[in-house]
C-alpha positions in Angstrom: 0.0 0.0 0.0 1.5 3.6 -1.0 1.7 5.7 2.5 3.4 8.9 1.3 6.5 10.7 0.3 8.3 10.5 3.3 7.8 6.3 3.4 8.6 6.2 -0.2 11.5 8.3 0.0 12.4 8.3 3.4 16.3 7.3 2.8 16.8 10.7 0.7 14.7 12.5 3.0 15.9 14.5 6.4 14.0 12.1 8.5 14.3 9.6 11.4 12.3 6.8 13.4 11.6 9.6 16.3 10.0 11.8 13.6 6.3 10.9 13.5 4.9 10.6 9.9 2.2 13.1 9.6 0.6 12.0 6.5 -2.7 12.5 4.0 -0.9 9.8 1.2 0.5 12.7 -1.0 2.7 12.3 -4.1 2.4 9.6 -6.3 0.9 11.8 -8.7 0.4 11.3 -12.9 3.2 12.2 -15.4 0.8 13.1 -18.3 1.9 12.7 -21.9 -0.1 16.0 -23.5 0.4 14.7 -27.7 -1.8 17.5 -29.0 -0.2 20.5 -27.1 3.2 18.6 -28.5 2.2 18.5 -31.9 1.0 22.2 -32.0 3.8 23.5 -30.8 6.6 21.3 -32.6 6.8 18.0 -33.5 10.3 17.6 -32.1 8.8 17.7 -29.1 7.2 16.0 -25.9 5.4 17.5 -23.3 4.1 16.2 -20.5 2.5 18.0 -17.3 3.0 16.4 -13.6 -0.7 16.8 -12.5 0.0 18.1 -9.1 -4.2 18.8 -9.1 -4.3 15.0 -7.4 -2.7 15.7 -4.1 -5.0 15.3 -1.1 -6.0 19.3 -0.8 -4.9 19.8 -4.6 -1.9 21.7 -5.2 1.8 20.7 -4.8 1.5 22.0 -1.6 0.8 19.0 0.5 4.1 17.6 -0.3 5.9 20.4 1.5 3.1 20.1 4.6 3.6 16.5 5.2 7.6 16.7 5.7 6.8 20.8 7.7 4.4 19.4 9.7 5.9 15.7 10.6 9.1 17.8 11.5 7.2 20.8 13.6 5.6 17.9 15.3 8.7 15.8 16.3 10.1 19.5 17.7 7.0 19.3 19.7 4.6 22.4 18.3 1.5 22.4 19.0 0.2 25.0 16.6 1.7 25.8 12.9 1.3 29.1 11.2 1.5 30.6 7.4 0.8 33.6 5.3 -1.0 32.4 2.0 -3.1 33.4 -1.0 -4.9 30.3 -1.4 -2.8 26.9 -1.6 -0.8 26.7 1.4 -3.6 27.7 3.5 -5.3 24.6 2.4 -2.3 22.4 3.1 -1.5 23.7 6.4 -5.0 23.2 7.5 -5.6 19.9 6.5 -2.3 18.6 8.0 -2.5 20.4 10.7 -6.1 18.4 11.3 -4.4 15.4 10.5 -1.9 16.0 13.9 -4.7 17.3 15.8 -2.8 20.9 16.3 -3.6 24.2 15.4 -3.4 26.1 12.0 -3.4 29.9 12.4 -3.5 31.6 8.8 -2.9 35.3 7.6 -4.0 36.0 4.1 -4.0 39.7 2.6 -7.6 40.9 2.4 -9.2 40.4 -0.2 -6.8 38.7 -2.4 -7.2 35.0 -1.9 -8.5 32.2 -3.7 -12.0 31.6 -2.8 -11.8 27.8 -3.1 -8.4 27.7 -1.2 -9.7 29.9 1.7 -13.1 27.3 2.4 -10.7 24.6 2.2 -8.5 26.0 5.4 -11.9 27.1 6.8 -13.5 23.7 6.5 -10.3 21.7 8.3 -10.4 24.0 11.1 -7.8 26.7 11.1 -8.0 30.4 12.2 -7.8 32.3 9.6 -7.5 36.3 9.8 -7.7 38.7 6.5 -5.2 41.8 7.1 -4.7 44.6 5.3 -1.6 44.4 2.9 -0.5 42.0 0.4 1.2 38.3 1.0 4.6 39.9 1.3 3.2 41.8 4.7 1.2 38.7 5.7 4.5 37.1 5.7 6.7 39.6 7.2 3.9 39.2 9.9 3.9 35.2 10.6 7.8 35.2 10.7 7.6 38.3 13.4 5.4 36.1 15.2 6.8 33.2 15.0 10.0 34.0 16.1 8.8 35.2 19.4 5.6 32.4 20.0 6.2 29.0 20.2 4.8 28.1 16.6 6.2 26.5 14.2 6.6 28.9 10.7 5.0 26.5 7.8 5.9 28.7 4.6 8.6 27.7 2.0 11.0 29.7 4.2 10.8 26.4 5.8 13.5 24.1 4.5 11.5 21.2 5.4 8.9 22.4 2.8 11.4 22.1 0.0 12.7 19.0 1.3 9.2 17.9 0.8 8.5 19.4 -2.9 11.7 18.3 -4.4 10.5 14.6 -4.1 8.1 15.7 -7.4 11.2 15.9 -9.2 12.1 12.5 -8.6 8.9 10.8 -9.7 9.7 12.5 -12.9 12.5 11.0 -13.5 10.8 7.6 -12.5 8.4 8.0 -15.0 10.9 9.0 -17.8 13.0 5.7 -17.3 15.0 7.1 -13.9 16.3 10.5 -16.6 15.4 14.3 -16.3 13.9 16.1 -18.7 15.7 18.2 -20.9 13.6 20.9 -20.0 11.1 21.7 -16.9 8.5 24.2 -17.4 6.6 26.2 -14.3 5.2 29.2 -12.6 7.3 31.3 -10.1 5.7 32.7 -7.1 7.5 33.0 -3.8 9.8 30.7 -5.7 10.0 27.5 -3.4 9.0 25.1 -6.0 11.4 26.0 -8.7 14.2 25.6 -6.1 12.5 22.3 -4.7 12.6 20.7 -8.1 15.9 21.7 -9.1 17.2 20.1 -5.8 15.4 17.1 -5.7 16.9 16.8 -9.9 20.4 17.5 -8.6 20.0 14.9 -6.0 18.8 12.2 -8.4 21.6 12.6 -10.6 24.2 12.7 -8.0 23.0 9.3 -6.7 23.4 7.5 -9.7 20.0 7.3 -11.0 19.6 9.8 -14.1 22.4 10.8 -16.2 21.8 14.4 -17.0 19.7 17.8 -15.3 16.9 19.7 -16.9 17.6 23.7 -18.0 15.1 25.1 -15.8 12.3 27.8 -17.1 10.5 29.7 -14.7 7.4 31.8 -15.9 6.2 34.8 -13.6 3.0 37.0 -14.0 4.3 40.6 -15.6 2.3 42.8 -12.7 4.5 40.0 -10.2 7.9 39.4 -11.9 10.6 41.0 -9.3 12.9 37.5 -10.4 13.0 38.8 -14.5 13.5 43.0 -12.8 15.8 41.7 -10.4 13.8 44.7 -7.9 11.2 43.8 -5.6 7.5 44.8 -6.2 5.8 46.7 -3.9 2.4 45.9 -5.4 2.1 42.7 -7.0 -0.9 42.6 -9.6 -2.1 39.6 -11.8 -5.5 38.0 -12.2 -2.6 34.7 -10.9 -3.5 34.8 -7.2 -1.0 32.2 -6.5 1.9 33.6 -7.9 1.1 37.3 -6.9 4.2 38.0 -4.8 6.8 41.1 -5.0 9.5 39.2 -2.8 9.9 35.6 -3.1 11.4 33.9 -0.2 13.6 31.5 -2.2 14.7 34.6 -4.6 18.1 33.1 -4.0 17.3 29.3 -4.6 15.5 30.7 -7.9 18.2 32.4 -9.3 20.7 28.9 -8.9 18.1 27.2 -10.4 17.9 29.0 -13.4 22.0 29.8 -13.6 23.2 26.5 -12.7 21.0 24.7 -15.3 21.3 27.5 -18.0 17.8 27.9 -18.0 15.4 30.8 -17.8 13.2 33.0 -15.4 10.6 35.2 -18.1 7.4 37.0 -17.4 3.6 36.5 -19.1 1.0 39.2 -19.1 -2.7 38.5 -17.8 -4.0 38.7 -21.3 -1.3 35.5 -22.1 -1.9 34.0 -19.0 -6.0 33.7 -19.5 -5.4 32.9 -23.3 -3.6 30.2 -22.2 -6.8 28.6 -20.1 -9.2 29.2 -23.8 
């Protein structure tokens, strides 16, 4: 029976037997072939989309939650805390549930995704709307958390990367234990585009692909302080997710991109809702 990413992985994974597997049986997720997308673009290519829509709360997120949350509870938390638009929220929650601790989330007023937001409602956390944008609602969970004994639940959390990069080997699983030669996705606050370049370099170095994808990161226009290289005070894009002036992982971005020669570009709104027609 499949009982997680941190069971399935637990050898490449910064885990031990005192840390107590807080799990919703994430990961495992389809590596889609997409042929018609392929043949309209070039038929020297084939594209294929991890459908990260099949983790328990639906996003990528719940990978990161399981490893945050098993290590907050081994450290012996009894509440967890983030700042979200939508996604995380919904993770945190639900895991949170899972341990039987408390969720506490800040989301900027007004600028959250509907869906996301009745998700963390429905699993129980305490959720209060401040004014500001996610960049303040963050700057406000880390002030707290560094002063209340909560554990911090955002991608500033290593453990949440540790937890993401373990997409980046099922790819490789799926593709005959190899990389891509290329690895499309959206930039927000930047955690997953670090997590997956990790978890590539990691497969490689143990011996079980033989080359690293160039990575391509694609941030909103009104959100793109990664292609300016200067924060945004205002983030705006109809991409709630990825509406974010000052990634935490800026840093782990920018290696990703560098070390694998790839790319970090920006889309407009207009290009961005074109793309869902």
């Amino acid at each position: 029976m499949y009982r997680g990413i941190i069971e399935t992985y637990r050898a490449m994974l910064p885990v031990s037997e005192k840390t107590p597997v807080i799990s919703l049986c994430e990961g495992n997720t389809p590596l889609i072939a997409l042929p018609r997308l392929s043949k309209a673009i070039s038929p020297l290519l084939t594209i294929y989309a991890k459908f990260e829509g099949l983790n328990p709360t639906g996003s990528f997120k719940d990978r990161g939650m399981t490893m945050a949350v098993s290590k907050a509870c081994e450290e012996g938390a009894e509440a967890i805390m983030c700042a979200s638009t939508g996604n995380t929220s919904a993770a945190a929650a639900a895991y949170a549930a899972r341990a039987g601790i408390n969720c506490f989330v800040l989301i900027p007023q007004g600028k959250i995704a509907l869906g996301k937001l009745s998700q963390a409602l429905i699993h129980g956390a305490k959720v209060l709307s401040i004014e500001g944008n996610f960049d303040t609602a963050l700057q406000l969970v880390r002030q707290i958390c560094e002063t209340q004994p909560i554990a911090l639940v955002n991608s500033v959390n290593p453990f949440r990367l540790e937890g993401q990069k373990t997409a980046a080997y099922e790819i490789c699983e799926a593709l005959d234990n190899n990389a891509p030669h290329y690895h499309a996705l959206p930039v927000g606050n930047a955690g997953n585009i670090t997590a997956y370049w990790k978890g590539f370099k990691e497969w490689k170095a143990a011996g079980k692909s033989s080359r690293l994808p160039k990575m391509l990161g694609f941030q909103a226009a009104g959100a793109a302080p990664l292609v300016t290289g200067i924060r945004v005070e205002h983030p705006e894009t109809v991409a709630t997710a990825i509406r974010i002036g000052n990634p935490a992982s800026w840093e782990g971005a920018i290696s990703a991109r560098d070390e694998s020669g790839g790319l970090i570009e920006s889309v407009t709104d207009e290009e961005i809702l074109e793309a869902y027609r």
